[in-house]
FIKOLDREN-222432 format. One record per residue: z, y, x of N, C-alpha, C in turn; residue in three letters; chain. Coordinates in pm, whole numbers, plus 50000, padded with zeros to 5 digits. Atoms other than C-alpha are relative to their C-alpha. Example, Ala and Ser with C-alpha at 12.3 -4.5 7.8 and 13.67 -1.06 7.14 Angstrom:
2
nw, nv, nu, caw, cav, cau, cw, cv, cu, r, c
50000, 49881, 50089, 50780, 49550, 51230, 50000, 50120, 50090, ALA, A $
49994, 49881, 49918, 50714, 49894, 51367, 50073, 50109, 49923, SER, A $
***
This chain:
88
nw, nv, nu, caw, cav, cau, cw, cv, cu, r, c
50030, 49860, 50023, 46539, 49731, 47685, 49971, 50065, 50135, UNK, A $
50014, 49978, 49886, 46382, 49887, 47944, 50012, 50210, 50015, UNK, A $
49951, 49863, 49998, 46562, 50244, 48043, 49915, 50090, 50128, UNK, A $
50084, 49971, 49867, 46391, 50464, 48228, 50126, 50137, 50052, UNK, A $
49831, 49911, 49941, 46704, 50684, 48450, 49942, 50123, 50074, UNK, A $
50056, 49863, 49902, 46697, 50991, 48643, 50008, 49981, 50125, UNK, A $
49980, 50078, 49830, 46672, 50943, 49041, 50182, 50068, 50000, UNK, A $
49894, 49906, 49964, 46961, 51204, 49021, 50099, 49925, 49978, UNK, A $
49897, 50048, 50036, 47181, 51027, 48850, 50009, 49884, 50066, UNK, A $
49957, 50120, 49931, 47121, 50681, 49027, 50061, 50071, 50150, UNK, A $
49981, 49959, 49910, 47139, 50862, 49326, 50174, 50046, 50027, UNK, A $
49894, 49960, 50052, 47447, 50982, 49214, 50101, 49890, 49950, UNK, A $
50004, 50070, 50008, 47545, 50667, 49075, 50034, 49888, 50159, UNK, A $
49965, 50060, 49849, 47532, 50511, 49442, 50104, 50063, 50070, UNK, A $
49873, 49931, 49905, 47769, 50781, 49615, 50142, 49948, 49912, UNK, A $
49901, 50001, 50047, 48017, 50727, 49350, 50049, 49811, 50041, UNK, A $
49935, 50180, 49928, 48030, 50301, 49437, 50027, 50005, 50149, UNK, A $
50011, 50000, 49825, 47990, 50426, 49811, 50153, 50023, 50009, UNK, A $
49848, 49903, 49956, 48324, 50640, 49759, 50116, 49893, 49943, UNK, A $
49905, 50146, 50076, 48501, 50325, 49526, 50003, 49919, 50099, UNK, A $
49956, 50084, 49897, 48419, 50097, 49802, 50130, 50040, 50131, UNK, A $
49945, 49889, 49910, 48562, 50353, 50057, 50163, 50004, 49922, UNK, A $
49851, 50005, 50075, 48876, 50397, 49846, 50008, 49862, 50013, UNK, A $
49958, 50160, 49997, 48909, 49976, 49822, 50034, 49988, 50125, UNK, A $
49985, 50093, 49813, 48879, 49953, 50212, 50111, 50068, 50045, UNK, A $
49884, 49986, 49939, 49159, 50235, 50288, 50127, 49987, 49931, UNK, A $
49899, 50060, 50052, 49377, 50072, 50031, 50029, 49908, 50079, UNK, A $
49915, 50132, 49977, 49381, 49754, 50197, 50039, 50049, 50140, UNK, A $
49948, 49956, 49844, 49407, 49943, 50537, 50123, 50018, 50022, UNK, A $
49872, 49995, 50003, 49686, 50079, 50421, 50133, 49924, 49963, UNK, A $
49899, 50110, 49994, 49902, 49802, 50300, 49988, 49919, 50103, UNK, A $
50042, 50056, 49875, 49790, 49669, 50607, 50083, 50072, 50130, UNK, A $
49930, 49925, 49876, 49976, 49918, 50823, 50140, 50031, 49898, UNK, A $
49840, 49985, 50076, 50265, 49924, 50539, 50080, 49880, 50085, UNK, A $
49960, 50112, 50016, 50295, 49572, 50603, 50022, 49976, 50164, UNK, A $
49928, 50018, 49886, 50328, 49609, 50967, 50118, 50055, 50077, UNK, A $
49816, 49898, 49960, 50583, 49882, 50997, 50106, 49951, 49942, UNK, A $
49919, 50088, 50049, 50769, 49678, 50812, 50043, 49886, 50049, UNK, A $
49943, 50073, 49875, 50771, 49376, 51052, 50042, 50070, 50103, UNK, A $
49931, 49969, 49877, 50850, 49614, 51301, 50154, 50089, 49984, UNK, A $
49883, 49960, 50039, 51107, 49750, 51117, 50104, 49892, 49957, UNK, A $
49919, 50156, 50029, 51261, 49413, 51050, 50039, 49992, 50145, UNK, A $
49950, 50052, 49832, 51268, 49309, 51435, 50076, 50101, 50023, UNK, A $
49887, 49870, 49904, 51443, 49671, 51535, 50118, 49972, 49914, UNK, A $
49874, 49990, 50050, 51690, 49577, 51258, 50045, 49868, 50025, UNK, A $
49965, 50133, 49945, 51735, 49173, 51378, 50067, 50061, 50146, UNK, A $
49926, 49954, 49910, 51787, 49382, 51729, 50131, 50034, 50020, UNK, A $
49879, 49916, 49995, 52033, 49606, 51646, 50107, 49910, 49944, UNK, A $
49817, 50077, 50071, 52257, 49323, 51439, 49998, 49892, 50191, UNK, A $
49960, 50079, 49854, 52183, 49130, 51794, 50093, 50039, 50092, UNK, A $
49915, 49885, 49848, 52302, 49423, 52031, 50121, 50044, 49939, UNK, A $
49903, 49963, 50028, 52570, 49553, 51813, 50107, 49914, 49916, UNK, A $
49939, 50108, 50077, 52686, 49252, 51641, 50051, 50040, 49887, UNK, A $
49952, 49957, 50100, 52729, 49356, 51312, 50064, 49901, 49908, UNK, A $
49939, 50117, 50072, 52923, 49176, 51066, 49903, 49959, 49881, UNK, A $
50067, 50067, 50113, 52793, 48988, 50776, 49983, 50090, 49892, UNK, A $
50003, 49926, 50089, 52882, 49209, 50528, 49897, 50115, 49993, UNK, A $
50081, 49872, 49921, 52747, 49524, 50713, 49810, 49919, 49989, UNK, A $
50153, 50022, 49958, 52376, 49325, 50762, 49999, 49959, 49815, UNK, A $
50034, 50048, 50123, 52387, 49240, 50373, 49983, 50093, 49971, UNK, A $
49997, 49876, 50033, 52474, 49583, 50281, 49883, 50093, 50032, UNK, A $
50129, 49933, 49939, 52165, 49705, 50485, 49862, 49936, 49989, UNK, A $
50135, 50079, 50033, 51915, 49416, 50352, 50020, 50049, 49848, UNK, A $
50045, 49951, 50123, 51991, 49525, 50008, 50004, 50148, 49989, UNK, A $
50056, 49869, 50003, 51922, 49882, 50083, 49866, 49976, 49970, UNK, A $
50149, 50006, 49972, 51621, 49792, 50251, 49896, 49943, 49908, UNK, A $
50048, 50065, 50163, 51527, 49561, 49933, 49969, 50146, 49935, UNK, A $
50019, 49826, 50112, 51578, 49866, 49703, 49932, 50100, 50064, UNK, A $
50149, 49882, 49972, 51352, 50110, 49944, 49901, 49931, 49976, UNK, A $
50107, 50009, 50008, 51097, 49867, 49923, 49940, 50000, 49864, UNK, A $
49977, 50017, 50188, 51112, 49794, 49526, 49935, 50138, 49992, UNK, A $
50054, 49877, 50049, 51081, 50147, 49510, 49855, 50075, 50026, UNK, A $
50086, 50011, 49985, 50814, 50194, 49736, 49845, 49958, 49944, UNK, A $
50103, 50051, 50047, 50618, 49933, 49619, 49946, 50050, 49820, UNK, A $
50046, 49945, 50099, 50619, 50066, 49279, 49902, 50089, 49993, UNK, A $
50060, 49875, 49995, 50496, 50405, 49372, 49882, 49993, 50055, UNK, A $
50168, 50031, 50030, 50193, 50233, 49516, 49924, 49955, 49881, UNK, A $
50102, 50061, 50086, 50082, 50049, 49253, 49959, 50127, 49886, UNK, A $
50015, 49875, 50124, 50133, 50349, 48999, 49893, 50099, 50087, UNK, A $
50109, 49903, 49936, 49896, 50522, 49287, 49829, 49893, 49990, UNK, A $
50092, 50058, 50033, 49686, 50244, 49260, 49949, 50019, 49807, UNK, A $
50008, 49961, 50103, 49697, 50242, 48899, 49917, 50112, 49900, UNK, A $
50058, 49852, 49988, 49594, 50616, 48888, 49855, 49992, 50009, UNK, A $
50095, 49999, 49911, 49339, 50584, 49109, 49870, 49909, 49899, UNK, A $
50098, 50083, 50054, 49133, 50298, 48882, 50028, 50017, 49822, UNK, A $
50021, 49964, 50130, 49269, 50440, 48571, 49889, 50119, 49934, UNK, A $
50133, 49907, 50011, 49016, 50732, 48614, 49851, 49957, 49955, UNK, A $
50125, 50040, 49993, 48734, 50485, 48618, 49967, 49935, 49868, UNK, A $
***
């Protein structure tokens, strides 16, 4: 079937994949800089059980925090992701 379109709308049509791509690239940017504050937030907390010698208990107690912020975290991206491609 051969459609014949409006320029407007392709035209239109293109910005909107321009702006989807654009959204895809500072998604991954951003789990990309999640994912490093997070190694660097790991090493300052390997430090601090180094320098202050914390006990066992104490460094468990503070990995299953840190578990449960990320859990939570990570949820609240995907439900932003979610969002974001449920529009489309």
């Amino acid at each position: 079937m051969n459609e014949i379109t409006n320029p407007r709308i392709e035209k239109m049509n293109a910005q909107i994949d321009k702006t989807r791509a654009k959204i895809a690239e500072l998604q991954a940017k951003l789990r990309e800089q999640e994912r490093q504050k997070k190694n660097l937030e790991d090493m300052e907390i390997v430090a601090r059980f180094r320098s202050e010698q914390i006990g066992s208990i104490d460094a468990l107690n503070l990995a299953k925090t840190d578990a449960d912020l990320d859990a939570t975290i990570n949820t609240e991206i995907k439900k932003e992701d979610f969002n974001t491609y449920e529009a489309h």
